[in-house]
Structure formats: structure tokens, C-alpha cells
KEVOVEX-877985 format. One record per atom (N, C-alpha, C): residue in three letters; residue number from 0; atom name; x, y, z. Coordinates in nm, 2 decimals, padded with zeros to 4 digits, m for minus. Example, Ala and Ser with C-alpha at 12.3 -4.5 7.8 and 13.67 -1.06 7.14 Angstrom:
+------+-----+------+--------+--------+--------+
: rest :  nr : atom :      X :      Y :      Z :
+------+-----+------+--------+--------+--------+
:  ala :   0 :    N :  01.32 : m00.57 :  00.78 :
:  ala :   0 :   CA :  01.23 : m00.45 :  00.78 :
:  ala :   0 :    C :  01.32 : m00.33 :  00.78 :
:  ser :   1 :    N :  01.28 : m00.22 :  00.71 :
:  ser :   1 :   CA :  01.37 : m00.11 :  00.71 :
:  ser :   1 :    C :  01.29 :  00.00 :  00.79 :
+------+-----+------+--------+--------+--------+
//
This chain:
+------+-----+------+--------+--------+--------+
: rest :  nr : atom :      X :      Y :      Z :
+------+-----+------+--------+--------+--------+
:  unk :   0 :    N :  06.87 :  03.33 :  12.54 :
:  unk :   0 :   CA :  06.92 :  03.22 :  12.45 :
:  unk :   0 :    C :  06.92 :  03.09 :  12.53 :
:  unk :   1 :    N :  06.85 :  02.98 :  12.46 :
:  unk :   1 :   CA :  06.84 :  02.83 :  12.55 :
:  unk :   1 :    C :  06.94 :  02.79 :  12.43 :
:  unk :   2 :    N :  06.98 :  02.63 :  12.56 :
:  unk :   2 :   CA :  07.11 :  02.56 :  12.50 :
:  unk :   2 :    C :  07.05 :  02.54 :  12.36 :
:  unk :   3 :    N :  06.94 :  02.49 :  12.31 :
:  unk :   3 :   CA :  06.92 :  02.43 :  12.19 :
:  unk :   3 :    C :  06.98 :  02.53 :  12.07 :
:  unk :   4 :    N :  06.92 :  02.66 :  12.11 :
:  unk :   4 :   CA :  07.00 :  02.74 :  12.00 :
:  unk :   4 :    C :  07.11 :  02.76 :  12.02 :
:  unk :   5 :    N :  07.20 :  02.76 :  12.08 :
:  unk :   5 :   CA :  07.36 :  02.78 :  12.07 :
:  unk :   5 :    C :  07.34 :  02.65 :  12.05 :
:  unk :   6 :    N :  07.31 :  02.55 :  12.03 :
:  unk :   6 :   CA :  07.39 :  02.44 :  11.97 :
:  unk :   6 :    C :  07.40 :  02.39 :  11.82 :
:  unk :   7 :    N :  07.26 :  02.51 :  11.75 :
:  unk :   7 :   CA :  07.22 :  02.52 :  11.69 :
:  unk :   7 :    C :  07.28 :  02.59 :  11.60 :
:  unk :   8 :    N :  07.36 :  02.69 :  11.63 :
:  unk :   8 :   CA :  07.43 :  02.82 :  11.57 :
:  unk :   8 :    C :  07.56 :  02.77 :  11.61 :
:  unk :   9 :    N :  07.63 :  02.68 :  11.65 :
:  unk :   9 :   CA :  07.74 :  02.60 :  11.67 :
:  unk :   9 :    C :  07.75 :  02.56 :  11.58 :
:  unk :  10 :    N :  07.64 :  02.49 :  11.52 :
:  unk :  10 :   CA :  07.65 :  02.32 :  11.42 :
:  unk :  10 :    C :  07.69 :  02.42 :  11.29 :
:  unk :  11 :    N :  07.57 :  02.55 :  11.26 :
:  unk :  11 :   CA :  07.60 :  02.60 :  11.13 :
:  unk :  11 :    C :  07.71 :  02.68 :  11.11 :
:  unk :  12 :    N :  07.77 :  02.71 :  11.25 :
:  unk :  12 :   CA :  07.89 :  02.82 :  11.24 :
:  unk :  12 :    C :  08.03 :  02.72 :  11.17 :
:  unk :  13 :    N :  08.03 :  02.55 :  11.24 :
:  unk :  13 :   CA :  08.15 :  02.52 :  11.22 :
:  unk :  13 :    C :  08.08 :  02.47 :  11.10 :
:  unk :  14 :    N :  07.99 :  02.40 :  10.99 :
:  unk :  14 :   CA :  07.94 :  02.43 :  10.87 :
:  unk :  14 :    C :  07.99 :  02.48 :  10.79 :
:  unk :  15 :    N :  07.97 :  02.64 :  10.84 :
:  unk :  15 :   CA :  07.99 :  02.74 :  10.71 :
:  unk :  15 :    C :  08.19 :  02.76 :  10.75 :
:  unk :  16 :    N :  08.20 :  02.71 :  10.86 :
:  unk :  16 :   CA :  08.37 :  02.77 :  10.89 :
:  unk :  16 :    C :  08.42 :  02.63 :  10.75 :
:  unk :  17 :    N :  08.35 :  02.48 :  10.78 :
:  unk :  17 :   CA :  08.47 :  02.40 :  10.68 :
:  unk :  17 :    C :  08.45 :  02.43 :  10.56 :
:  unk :  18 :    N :  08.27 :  02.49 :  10.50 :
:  unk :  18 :   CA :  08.28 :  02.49 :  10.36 :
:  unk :  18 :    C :  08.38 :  02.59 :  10.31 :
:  unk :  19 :    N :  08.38 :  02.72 :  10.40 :
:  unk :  19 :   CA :  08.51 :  02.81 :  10.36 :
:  unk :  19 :    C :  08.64 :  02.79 :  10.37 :
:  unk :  20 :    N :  08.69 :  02.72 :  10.44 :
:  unk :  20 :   CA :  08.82 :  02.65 :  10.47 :
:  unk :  20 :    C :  08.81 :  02.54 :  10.35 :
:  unk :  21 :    N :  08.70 :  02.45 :  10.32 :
:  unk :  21 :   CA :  08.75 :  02.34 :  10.17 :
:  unk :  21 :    C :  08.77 :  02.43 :  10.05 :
:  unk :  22 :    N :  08.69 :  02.53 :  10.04 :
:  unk :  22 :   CA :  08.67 :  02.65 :  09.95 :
:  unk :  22 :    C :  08.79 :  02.74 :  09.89 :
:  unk :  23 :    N :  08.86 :  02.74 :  10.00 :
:  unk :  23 :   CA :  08.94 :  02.82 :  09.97 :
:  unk :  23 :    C :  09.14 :  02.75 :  09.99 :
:  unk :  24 :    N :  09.11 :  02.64 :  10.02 :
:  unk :  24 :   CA :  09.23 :  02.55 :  10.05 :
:  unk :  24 :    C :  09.34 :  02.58 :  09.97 :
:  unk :  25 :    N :  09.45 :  02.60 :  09.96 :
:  unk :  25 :   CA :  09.57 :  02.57 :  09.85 :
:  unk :  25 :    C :  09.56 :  02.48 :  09.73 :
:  unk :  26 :    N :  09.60 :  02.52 :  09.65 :
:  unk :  26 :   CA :  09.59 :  02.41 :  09.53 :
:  unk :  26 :    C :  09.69 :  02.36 :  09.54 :
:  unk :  27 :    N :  09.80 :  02.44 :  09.51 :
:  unk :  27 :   CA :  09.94 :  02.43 :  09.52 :
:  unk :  27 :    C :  10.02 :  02.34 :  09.63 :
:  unk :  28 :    N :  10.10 :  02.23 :  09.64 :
:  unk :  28 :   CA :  10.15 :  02.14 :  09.77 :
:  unk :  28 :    C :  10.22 :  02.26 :  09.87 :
:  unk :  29 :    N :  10.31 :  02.34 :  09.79 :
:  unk :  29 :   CA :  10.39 :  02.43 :  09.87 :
:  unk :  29 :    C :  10.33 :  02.55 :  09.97 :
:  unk :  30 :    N :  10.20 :  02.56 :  09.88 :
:  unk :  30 :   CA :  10.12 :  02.69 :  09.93 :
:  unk :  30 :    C :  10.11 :  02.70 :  10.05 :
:  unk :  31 :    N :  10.09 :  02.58 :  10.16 :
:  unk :  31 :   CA :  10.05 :  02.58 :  10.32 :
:  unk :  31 :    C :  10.19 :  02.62 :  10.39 :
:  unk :  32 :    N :  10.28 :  02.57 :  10.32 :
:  unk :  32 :   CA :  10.44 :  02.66 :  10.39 :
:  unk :  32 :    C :  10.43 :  02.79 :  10.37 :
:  unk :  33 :    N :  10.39 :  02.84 :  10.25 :
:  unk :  33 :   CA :  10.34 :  03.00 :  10.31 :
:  unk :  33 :    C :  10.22 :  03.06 :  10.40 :
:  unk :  34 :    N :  10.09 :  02.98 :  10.40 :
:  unk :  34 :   CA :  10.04 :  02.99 :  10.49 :
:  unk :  34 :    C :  10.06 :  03.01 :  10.61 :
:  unk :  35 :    N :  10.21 :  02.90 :  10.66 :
:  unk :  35 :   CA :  10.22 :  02.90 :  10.76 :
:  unk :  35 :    C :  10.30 :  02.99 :  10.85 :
:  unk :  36 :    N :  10.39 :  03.04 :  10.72 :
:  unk :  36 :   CA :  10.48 :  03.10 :  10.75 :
:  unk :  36 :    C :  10.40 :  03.27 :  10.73 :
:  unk :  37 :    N :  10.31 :  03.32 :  10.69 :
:  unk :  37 :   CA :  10.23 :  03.41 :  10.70 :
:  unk :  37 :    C :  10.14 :  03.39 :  10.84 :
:  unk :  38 :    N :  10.12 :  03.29 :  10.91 :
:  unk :  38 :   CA :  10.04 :  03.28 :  11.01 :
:  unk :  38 :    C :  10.12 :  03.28 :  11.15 :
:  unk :  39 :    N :  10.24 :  03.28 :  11.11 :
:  unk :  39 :   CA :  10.36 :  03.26 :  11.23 :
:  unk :  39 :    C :  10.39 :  03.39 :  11.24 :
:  unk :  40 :    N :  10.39 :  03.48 :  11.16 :
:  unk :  40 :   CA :  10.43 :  03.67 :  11.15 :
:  unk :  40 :    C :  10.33 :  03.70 :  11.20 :
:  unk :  41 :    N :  10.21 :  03.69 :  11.12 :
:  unk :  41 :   CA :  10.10 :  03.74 :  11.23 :
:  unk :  41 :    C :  10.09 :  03.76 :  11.35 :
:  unk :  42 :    N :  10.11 :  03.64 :  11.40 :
:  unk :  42 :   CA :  10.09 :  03.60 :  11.59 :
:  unk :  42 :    C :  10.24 :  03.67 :  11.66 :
:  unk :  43 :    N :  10.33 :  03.67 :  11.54 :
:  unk :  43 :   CA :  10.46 :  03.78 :  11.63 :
:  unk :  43 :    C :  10.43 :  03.90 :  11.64 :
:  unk :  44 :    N :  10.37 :  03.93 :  11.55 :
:  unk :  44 :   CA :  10.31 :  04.12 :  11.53 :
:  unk :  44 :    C :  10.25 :  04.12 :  11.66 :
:  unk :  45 :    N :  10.14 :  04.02 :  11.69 :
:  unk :  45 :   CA :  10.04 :  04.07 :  11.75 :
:  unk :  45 :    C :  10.10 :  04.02 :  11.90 :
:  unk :  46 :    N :  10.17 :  03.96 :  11.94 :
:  unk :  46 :   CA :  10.27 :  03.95 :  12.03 :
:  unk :  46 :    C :  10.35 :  04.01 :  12.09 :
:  unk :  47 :    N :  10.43 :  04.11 :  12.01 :
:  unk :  47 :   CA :  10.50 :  04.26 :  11.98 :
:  unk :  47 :    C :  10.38 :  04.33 :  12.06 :
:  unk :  48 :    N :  10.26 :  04.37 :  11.98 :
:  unk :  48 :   CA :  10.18 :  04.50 :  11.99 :
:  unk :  48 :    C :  10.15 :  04.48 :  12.13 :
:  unk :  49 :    N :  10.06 :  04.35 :  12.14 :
:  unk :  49 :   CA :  10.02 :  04.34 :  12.28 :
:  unk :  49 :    C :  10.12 :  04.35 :  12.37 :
:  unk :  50 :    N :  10.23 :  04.28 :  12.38 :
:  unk :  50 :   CA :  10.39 :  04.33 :  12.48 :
:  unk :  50 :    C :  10.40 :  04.47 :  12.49 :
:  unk :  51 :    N :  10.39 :  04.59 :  12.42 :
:  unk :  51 :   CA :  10.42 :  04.69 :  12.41 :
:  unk :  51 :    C :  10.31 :  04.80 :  12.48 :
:  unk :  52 :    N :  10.18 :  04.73 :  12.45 :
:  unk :  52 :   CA :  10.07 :  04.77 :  12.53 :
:  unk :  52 :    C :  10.04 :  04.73 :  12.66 :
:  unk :  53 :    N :  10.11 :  04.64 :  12.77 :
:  unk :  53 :   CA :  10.16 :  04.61 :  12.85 :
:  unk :  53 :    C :  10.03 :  04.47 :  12.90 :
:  unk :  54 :    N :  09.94 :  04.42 :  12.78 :
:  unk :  54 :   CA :  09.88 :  04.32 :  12.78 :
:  unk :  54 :    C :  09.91 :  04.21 :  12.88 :
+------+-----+------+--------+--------+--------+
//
């Protein structure tokens, strides 16, 4: 793999990452407070698990 192709598969990765991120955005003003607060549990779960697995 030469730089040109990873820079190439960079450009379309973050591409297809904002068209899915504009795509799928909240409609709702409130919605990202649950986002966020669903995205904050997450990272404790996996915080927990890894701590307990001695990560």
C-alpha cells in the first residue's frame, strides 16, 4: 500500500463517515442530550469491563 492510496481511502472514509453522520443527525433539539447521555454509559460499561479484565 503507497501513501497515495491511504490518502485516498482516507478522503472517501471521512466522505462516507459525514454523509452518515448528516444522514442520520437528530431532528429533534433535545435528541443530542440523549445522544449524549447514551454515549457517556457506553464508555462507563466499557470502562467497567476493561477495569475488570485488568486492561
Amino acid at each position: 500500500m503507497n501513501k497515495r492510496n491511504f490518502l485516498i481511502g482516507m478522503g472517501m472514509g471521512l466522505m462516507v463517515g459525514g454523509a452518515a453522520m448528516y444522514a442520520m443527525r437528530p431532528k429533534r433539539p433535545g435528541a443530542m442530550k440523549l445522544v449524549e447521555r447514551t454515549l457517556r454509559t457506553v464508555s462507563d460499561v466499557a470502562d467497567s469491563v476493561s477495569e475488570l479484565m485488568g486492561w
